[in-house]
MDTraj code that builds the backbone (N, CA, C; nanometers):
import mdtraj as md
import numpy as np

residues = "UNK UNK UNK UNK UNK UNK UNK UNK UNK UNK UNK UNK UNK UNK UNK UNK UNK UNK UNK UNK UNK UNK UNK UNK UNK UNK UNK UNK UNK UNK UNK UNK UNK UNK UNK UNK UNK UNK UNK UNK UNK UNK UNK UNK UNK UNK UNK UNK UNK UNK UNK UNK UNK UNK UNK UNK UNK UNK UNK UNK UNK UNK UNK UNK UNK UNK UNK UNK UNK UNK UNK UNK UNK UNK UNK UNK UNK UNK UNK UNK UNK UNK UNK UNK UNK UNK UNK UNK UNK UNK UNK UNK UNK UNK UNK UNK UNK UNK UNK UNK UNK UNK UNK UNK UNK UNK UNK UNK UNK UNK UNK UNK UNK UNK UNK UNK UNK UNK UNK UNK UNK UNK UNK UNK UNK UNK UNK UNK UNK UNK UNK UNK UNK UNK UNK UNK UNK UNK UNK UNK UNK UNK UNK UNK UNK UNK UNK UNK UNK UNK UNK UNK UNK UNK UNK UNK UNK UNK UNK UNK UNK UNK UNK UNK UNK UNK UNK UNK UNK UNK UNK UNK UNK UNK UNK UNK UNK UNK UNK UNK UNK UNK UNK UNK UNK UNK UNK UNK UNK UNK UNK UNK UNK UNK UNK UNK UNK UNK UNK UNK UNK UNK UNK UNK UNK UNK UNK UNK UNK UNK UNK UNK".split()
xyz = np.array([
    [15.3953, 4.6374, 12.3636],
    [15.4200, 4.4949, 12.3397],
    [15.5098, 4.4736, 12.2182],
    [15.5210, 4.5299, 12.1069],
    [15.5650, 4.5244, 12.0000],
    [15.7335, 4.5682, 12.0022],
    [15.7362, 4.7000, 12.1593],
    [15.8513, 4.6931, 12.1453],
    [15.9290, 4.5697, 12.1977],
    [15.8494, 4.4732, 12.2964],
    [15.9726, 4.3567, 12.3367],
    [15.9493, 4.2481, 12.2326],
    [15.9219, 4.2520, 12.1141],
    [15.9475, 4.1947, 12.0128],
    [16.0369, 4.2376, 11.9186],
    [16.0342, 4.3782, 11.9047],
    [16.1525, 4.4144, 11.8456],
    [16.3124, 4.3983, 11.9105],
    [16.2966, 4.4027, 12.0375],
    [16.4096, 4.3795, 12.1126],
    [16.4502, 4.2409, 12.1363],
    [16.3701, 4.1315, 12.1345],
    [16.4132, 3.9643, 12.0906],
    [16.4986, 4.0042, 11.9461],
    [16.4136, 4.0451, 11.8501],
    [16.4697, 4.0386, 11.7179],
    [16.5892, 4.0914, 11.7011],
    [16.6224, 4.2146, 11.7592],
    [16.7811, 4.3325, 11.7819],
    [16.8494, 4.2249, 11.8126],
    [16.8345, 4.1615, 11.9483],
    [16.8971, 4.0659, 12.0118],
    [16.9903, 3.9527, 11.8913],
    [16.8872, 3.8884, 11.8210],
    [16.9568, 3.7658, 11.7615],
    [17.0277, 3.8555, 11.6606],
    [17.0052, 3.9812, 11.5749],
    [17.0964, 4.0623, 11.4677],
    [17.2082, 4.0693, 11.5189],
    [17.1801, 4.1289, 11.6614],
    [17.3321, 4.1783, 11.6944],
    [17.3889, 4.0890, 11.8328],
    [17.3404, 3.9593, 11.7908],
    [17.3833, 3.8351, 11.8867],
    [17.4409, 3.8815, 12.0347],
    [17.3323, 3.8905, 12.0752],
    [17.3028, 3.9405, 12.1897],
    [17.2418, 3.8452, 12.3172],
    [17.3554, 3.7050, 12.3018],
    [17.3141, 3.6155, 12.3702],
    [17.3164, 3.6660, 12.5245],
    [17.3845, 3.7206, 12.6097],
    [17.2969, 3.7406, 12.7238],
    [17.1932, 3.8283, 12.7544],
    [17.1295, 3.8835, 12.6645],
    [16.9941, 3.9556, 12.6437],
    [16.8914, 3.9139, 12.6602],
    [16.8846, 3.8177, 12.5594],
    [16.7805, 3.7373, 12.4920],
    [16.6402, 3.6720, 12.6128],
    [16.7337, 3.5784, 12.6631],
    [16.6466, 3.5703, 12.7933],
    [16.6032, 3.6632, 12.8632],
    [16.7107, 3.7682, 12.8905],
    [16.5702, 3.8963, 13.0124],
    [16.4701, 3.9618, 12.9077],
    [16.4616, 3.9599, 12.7629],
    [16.3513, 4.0167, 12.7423],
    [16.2389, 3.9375, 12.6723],
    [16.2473, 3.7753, 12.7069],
    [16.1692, 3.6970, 12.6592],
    [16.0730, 3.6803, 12.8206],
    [16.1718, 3.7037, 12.9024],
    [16.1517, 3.6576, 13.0774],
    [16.0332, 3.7870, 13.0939],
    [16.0781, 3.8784, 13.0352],
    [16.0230, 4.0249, 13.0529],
    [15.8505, 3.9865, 12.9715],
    [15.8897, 3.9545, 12.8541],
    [15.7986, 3.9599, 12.8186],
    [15.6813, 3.8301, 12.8239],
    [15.7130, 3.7513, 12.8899],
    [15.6524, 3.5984, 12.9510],
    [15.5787, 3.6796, 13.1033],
    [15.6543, 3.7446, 13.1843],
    [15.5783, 3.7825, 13.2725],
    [15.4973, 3.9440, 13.2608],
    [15.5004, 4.0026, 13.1115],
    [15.3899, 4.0982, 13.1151],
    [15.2418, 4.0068, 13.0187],
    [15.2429, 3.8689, 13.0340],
    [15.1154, 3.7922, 13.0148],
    [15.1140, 3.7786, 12.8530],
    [15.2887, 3.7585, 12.7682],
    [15.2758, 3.7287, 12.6295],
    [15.2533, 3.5829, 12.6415],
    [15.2109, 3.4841, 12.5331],
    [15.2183, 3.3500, 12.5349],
    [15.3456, 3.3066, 12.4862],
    [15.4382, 3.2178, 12.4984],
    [15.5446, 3.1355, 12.4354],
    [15.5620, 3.1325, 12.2708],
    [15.4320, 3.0682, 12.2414],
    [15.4315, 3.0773, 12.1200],
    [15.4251, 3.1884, 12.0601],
    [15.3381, 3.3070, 12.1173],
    [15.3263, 3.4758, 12.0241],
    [15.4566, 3.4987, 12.0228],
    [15.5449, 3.4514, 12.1392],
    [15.7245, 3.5133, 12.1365],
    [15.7935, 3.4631, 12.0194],
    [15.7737, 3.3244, 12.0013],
    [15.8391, 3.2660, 11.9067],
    [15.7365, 3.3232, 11.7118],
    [15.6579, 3.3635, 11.7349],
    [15.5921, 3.3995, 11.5811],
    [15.6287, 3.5246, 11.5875],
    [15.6635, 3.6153, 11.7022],
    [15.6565, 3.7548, 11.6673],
    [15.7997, 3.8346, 11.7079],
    [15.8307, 3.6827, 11.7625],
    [16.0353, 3.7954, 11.7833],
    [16.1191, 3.6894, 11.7477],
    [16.0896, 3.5768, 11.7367],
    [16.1783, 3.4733, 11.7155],
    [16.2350, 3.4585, 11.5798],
    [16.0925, 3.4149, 11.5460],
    [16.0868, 3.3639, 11.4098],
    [16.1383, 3.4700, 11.3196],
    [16.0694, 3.6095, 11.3160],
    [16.1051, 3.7221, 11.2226],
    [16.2524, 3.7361, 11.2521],
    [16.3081, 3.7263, 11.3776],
    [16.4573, 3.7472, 11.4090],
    [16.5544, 3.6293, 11.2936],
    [16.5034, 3.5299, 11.2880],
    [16.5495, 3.4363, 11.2343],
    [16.5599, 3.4217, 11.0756],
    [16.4466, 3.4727, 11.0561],
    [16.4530, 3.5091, 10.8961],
    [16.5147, 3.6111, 10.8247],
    [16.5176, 3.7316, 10.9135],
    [16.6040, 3.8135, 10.8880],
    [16.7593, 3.8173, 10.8771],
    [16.8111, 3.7001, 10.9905],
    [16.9204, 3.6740, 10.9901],
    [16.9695, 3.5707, 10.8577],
    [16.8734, 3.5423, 10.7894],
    [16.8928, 3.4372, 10.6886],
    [16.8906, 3.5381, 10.6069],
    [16.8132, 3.6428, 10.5595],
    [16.8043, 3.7136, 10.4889],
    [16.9346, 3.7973, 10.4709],
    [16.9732, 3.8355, 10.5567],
    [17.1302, 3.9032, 10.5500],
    [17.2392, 3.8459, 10.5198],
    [17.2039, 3.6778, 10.5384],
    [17.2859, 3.6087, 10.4767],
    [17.2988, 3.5854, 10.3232],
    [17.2203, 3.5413, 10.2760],
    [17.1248, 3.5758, 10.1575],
    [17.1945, 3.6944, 10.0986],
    [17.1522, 3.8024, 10.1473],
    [17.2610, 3.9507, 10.0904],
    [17.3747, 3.9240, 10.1009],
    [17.4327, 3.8369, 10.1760],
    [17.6444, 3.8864, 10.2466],
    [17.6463, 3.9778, 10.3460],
    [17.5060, 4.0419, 10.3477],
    [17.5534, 4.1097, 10.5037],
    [17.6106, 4.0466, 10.6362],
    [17.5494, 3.9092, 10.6176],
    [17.5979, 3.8408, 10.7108],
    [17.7044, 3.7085, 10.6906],
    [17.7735, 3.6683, 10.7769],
    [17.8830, 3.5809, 10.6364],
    [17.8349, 3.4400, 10.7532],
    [17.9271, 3.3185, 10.7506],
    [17.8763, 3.1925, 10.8252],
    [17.8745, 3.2296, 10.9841],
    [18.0241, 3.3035, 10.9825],
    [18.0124, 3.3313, 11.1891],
    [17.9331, 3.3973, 11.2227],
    [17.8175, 3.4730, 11.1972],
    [17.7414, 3.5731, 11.1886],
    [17.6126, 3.4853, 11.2157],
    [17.5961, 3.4107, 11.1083],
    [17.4808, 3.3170, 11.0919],
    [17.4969, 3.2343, 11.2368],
    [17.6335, 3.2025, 11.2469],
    [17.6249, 3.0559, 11.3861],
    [17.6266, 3.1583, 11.4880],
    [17.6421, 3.2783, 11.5166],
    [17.6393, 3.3294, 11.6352],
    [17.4492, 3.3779, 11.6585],
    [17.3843, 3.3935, 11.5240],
    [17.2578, 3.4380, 11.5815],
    [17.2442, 3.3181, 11.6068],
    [17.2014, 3.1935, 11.5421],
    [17.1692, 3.0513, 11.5958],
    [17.2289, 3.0150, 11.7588],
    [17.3400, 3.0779, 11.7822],
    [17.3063, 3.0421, 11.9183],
    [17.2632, 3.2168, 12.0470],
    [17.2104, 3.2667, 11.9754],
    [17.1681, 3.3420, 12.0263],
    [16.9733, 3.2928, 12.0491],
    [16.9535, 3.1997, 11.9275],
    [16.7998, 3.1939, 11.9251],
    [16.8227, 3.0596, 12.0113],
    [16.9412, 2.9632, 12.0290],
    [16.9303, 2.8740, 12.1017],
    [16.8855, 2.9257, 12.2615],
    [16.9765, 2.9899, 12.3079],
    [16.9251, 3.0504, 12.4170],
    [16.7672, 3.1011, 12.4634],
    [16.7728, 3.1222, 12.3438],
    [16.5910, 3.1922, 12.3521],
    [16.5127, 3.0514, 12.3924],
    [16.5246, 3.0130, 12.3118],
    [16.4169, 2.8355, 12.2933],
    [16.4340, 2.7539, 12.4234],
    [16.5666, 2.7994, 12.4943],
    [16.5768, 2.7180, 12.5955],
    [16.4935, 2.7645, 12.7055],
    [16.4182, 2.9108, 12.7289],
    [16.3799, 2.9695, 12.7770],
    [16.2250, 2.9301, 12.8086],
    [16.1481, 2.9130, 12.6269],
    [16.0241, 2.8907, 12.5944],
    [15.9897, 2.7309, 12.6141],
    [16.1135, 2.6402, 12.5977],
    [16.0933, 2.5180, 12.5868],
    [16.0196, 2.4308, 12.6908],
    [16.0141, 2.4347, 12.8022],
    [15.9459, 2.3806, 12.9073],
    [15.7881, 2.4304, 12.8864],
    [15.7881, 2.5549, 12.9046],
    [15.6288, 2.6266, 12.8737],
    [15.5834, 2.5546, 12.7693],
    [15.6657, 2.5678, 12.6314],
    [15.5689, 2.4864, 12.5097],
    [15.5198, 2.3597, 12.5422],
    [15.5787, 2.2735, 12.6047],
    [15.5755, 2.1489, 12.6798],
    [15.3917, 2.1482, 12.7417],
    [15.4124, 2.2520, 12.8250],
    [15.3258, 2.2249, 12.9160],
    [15.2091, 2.3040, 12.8092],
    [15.2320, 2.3652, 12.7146],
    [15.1019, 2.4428, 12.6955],
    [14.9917, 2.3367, 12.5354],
    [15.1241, 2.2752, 12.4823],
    [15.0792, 2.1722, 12.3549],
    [14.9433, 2.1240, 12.4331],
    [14.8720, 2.1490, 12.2879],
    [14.7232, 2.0664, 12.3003],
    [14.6924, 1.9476, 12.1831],
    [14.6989, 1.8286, 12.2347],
    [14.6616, 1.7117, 12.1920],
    [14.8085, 1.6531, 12.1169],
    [14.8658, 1.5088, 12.1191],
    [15.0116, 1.4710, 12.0663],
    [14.9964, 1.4521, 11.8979],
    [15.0570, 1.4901, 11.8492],
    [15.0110, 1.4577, 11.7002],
    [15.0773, 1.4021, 11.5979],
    [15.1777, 1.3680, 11.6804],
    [15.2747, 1.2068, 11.6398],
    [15.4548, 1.2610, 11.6512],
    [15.5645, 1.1882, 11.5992],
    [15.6854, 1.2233, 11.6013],
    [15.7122, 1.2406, 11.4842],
    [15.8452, 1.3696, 11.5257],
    [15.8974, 1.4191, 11.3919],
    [16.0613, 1.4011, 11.3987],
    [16.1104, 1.3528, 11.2837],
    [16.2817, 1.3500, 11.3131],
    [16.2930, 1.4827, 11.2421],
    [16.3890, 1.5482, 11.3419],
    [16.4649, 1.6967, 11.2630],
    [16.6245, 1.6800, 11.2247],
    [16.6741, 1.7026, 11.1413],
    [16.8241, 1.6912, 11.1013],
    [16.8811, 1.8080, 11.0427],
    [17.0027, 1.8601, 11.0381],
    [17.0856, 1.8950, 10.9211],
    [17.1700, 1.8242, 10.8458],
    [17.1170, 1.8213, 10.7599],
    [17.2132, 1.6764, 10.6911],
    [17.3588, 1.6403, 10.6725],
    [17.4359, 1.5721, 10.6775],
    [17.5505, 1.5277, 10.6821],
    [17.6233, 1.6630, 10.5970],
    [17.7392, 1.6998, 10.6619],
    [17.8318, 1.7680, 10.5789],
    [17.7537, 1.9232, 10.5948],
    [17.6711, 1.9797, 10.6333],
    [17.6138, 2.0978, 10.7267],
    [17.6272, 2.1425, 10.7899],
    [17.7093, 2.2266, 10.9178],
    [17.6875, 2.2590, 11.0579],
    [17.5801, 2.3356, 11.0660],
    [17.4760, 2.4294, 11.0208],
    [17.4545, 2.5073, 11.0852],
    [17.2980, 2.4405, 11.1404],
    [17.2450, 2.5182, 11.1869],
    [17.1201, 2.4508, 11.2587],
    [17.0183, 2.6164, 11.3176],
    [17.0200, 2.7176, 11.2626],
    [16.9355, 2.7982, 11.2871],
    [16.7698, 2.7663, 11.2783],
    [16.7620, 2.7247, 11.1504],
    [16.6707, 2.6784, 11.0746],
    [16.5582, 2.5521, 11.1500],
    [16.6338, 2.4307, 11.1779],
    [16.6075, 2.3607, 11.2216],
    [16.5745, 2.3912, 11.3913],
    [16.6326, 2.4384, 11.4401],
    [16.6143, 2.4606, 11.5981],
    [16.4890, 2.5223, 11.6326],
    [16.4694, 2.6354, 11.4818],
    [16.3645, 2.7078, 11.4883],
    [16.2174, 2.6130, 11.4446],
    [16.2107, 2.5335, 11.3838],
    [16.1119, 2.4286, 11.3238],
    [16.1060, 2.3578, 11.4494],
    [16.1763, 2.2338, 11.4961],
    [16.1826, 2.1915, 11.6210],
    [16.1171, 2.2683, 11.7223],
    [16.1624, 2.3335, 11.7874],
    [16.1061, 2.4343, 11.9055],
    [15.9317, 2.4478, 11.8659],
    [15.9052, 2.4942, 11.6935],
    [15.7459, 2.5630, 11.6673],
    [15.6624, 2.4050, 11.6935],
    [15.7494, 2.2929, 11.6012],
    [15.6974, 2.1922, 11.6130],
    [15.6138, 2.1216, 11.7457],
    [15.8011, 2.1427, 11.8708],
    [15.7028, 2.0745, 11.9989],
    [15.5983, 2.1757, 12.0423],
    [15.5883, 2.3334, 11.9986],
    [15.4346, 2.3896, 12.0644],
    [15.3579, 2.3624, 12.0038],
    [15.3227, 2.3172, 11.9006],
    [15.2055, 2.2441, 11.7833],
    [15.1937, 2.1023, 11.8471],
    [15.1939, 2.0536, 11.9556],
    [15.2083, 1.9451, 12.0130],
    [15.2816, 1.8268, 11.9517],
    [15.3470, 1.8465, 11.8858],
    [15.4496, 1.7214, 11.8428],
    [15.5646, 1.6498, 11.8948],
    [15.6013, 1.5319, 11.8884],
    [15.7175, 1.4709, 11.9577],
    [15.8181, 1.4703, 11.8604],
    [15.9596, 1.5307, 11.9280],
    [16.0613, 1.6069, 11.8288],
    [16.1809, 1.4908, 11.8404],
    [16.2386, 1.4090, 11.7438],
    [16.4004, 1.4232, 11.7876],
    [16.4239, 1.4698, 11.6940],
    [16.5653, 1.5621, 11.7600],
    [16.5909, 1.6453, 11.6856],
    [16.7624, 1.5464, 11.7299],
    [16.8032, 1.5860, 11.5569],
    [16.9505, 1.4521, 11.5681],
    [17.0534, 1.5665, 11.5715],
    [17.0395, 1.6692, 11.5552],
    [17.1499, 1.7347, 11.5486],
    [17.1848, 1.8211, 11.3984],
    [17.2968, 1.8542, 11.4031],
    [17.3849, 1.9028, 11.2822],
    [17.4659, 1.8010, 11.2297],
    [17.5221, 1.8145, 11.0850],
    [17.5841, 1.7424, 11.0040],
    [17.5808, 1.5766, 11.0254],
    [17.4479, 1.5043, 11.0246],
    [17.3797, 1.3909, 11.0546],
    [17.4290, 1.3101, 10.9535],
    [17.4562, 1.1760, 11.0145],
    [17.5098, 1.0553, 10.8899],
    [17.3958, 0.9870, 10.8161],
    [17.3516, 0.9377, 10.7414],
    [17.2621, 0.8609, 10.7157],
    [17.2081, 0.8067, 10.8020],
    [17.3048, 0.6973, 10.8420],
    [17.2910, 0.6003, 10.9376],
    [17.1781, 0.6393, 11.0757],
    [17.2416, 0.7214, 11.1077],
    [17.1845, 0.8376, 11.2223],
    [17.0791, 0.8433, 11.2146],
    [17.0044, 0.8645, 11.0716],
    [16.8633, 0.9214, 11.0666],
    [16.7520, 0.8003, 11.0262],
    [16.8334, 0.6784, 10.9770],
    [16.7689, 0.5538, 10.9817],
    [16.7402, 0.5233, 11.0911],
    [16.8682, 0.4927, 11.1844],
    [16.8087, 0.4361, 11.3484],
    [16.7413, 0.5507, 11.3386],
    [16.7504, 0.6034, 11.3690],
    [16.5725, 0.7272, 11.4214],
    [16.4893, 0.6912, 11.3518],
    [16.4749, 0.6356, 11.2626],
    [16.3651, 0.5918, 11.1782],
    [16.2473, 0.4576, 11.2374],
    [16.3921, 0.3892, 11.2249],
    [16.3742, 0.2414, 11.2996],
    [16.3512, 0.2334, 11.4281],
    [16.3850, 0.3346, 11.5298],
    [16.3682, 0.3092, 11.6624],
    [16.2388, 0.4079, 11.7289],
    [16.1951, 0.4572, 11.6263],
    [16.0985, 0.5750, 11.6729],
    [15.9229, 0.5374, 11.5792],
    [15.8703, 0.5995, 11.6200],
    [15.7151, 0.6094, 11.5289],
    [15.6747, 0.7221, 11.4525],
    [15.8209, 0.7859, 11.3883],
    [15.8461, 0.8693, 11.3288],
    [15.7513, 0.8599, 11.1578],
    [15.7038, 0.9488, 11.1263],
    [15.6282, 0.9099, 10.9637],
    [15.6614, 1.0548, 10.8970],
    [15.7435, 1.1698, 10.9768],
    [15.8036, 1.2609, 10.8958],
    [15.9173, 1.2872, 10.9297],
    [16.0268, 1.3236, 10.8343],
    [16.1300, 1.3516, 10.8786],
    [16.2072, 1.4587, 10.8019],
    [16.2400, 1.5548, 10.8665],
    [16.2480, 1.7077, 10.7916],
    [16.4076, 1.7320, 10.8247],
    [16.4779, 1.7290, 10.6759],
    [16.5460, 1.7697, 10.6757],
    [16.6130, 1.9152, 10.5831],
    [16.7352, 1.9807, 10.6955],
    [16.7974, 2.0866, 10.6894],
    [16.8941, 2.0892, 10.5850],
    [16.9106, 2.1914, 10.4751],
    [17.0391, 2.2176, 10.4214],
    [17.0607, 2.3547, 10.3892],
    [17.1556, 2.3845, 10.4446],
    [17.1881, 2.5693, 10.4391],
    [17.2976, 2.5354, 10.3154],
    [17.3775, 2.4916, 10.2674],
    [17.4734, 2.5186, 10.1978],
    [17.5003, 2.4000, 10.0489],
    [17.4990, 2.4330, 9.9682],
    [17.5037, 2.3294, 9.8226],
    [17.6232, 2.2167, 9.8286],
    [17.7682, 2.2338, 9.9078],
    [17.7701, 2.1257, 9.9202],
    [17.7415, 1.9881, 9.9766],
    [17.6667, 2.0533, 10.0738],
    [17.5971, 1.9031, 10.1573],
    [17.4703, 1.8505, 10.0564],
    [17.4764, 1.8742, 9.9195],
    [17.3822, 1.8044, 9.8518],
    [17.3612, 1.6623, 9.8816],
    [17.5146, 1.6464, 9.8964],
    [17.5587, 1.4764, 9.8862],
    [17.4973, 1.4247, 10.0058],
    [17.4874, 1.5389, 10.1011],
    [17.4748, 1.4515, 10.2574],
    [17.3227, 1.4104, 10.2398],
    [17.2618, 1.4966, 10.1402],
    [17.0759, 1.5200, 10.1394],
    [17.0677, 1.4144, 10.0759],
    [17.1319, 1.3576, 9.9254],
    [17.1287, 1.2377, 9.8558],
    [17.1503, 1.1387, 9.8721],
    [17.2403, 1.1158, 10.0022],
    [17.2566, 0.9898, 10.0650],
    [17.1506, 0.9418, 10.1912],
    [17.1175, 1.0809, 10.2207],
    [17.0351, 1.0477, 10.3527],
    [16.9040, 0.9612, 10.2771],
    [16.8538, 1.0191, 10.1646],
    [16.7104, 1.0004, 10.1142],
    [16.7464, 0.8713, 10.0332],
    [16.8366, 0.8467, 9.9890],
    [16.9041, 0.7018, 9.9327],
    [16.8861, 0.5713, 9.9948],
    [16.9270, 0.6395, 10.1580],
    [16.9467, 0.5328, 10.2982],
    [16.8607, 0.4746, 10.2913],
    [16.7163, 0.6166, 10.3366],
    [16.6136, 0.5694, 10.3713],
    [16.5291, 0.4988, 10.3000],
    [16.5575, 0.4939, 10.1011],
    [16.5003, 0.4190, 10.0154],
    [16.5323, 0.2495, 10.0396],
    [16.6911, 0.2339, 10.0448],
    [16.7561, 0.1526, 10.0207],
    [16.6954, 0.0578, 10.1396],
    [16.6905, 0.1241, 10.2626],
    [16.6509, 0.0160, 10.3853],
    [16.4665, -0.0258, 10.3898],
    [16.4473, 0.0436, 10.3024],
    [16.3040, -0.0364, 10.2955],
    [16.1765, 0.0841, 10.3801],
    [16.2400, 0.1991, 10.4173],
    [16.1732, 0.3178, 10.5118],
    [16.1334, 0.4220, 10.4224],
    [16.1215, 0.3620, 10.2698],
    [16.0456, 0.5389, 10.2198],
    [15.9254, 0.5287, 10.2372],
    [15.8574, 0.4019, 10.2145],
    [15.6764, 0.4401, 10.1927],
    [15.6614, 0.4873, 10.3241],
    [15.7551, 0.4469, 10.4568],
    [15.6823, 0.4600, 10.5916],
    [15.6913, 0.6349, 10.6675],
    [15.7864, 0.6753, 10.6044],
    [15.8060, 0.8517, 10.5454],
    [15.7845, 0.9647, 10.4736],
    [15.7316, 1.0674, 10.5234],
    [15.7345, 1.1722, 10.4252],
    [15.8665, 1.2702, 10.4743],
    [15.9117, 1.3203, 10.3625],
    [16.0600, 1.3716, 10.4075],
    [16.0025, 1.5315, 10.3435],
    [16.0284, 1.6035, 10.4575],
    [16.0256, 1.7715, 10.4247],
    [16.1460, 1.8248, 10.4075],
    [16.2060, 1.8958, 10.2907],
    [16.3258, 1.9723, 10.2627],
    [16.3218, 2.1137, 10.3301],
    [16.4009, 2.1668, 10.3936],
    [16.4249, 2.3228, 10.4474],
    [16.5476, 2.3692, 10.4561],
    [16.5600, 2.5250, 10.3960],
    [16.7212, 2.5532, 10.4247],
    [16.7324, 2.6011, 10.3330],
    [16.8566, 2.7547, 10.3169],
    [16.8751, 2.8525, 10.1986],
    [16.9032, 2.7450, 10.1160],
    [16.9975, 2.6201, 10.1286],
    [17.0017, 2.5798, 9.9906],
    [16.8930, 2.4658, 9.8989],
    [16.7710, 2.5305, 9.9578],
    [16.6628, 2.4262, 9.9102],
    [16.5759, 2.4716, 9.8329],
    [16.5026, 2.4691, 9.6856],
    [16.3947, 2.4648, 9.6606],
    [16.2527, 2.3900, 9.6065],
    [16.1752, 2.4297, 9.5890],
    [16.1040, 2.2772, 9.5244],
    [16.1374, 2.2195, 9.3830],
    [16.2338, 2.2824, 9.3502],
    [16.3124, 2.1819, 9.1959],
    [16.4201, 2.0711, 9.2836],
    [16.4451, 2.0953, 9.4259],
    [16.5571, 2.0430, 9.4866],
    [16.4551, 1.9252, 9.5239],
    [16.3298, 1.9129, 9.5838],
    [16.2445, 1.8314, 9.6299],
    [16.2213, 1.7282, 9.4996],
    [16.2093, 1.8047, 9.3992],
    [16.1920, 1.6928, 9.2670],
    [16.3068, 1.6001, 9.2383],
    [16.4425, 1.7234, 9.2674],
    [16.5952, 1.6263, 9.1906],
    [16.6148, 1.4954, 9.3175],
    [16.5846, 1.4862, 9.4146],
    [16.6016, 1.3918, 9.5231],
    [16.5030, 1.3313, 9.5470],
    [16.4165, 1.3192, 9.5394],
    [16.2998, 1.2231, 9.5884],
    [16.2203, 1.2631, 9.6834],
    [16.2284, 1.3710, 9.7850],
    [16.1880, 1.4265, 9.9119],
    [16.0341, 1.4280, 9.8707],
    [15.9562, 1.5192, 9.9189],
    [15.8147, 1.5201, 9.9093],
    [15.7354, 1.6521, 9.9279],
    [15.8115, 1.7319, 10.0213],
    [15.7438, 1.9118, 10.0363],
    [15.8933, 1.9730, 10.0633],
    [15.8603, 2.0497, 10.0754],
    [15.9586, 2.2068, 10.0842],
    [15.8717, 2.3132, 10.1614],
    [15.9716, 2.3188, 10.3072],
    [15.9029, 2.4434, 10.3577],
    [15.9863, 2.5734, 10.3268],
    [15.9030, 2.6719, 10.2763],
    [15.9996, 2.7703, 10.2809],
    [16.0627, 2.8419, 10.3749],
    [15.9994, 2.8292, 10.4656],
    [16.0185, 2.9116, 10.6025],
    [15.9817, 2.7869, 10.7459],
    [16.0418, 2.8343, 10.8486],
    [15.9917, 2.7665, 10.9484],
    [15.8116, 2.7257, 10.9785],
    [15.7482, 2.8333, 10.9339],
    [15.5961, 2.8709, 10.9886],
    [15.5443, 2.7089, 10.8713],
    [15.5914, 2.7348, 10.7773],
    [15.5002, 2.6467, 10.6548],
    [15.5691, 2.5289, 10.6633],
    [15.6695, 2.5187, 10.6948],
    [15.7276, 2.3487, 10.7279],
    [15.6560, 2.3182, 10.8539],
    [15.6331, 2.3959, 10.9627],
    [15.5277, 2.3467, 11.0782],
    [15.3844, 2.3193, 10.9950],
    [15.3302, 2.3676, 10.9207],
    [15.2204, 2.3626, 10.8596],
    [15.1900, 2.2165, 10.7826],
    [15.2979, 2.1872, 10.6677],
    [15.3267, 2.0647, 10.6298],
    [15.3353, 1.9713, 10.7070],
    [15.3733, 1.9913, 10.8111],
    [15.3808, 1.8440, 10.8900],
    [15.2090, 1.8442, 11.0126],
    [15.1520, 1.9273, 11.0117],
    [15.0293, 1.9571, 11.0582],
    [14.9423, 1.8927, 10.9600],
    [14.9306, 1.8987, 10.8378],
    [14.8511, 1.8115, 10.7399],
    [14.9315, 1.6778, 10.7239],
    [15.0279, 1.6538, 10.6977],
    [15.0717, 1.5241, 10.6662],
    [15.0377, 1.4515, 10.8366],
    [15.0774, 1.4987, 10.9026],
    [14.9811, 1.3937, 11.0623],
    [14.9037, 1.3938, 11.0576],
    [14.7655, 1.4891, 10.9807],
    [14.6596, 1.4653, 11.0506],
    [14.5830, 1.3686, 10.8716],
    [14.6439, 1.3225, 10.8035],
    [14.6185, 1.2324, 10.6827],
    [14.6210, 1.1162, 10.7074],
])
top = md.Topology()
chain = top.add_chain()
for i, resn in enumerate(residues, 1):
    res = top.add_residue(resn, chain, resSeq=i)
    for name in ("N", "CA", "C"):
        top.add_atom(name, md.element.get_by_symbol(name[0]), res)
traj = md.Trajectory(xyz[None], top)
């Protein structure tokens, strides 16, 4: 079993997008669950790929090619998580904030999120303010977790959390920070409220903040 977890993980290193699926498919029909795929080949695949980034082993095309290597994956698990979530436990907006492309991070939170039974929009990459207000306003959203991989989209993070002050939507929010360029001194300089470090503990954070 451990080896078709190591072979998800090979997969996203060495972006191995038509792989990915036959050995998630492989390993869905030798009786793994969705979610064990995503905690035990996904997720580690994903961190590692951040991690190499982190070193320079890996540079940005590197990073966007595993992200859509794990996209593929999720598209795989995504229906199953659907059907397997136990009990709804409210909506979450996911973003990368304005001036961002990448979205590894986030796709990976999203995806853990809807198997923790949660209702996801997920807005995308390099998100305007604006963007993440209407989602605010048009949804029953009370967390909203946003992405930043890179220090100059500070601005996009400071305007987003600005928006949402300015329009009258902070008390009705808790905003989670995630992304290499985030830490909890970054949660203090902006106003945000938690910091996940990893995908697993930003699912966690928003598991206590719903159920408060």
């Amino acid at each position: 079993m451990a080896d078709q977890f190591e072979l998800i993980k090979k997969s996203i290193l060495e972006f191995e997008t038509d792989k990915i699926k036959d050995y998630i498919k492989k390993a869905l029909d030798s009786g793994v669950k969705p979610t064990e795929i995503i905690e035990k080949g996904i997720r580690p695949g994903a961190e590692l790929a951040g991690e190499k980034f982190d070193k320079c082993e890996f540079y940005l095309p590197e990073l966007v090619m595993a992200g859509e290597v794990i996209k593929q994956g999720i598209s795989v698990l995504e229906p199953l998580l659907k059907k397997e979530k136990s009990g709804y436990k409210g909506t979450v907006i996911t973003a990368t904030v304005q001036g961002d492309l990448h979205d590894i991070g986030k796709d990976l939170v999203s995806v853990m999120l809807k198997g923790n039974g949660f209702n996801v929009i997920d807005l995308g990459v390099d998100v305007p303010p604006e963007k993440v207000i209407q989602a605010i306003k048009e949804s029953d959203a009370k967390i909203v977790c946003l992405s930043i991989l890179l220090t100059p989209a500070y601005e996009g993070l400071s305007a987003t959390i600005k928006a949402i002050v300015d329009k009258g939507l902070r008390e009705n929010v808790k905003i989670v920070l995630g992304g290499a360029a985030v830490s909890p001194e970054t949660v203090e300089r902006y106003g945000a409220d938690h910091y996940g470090h990893d995908a697993n503990e930003a699912v966690e954070i928003c598991k206590k903040l719903a159920s408060t």
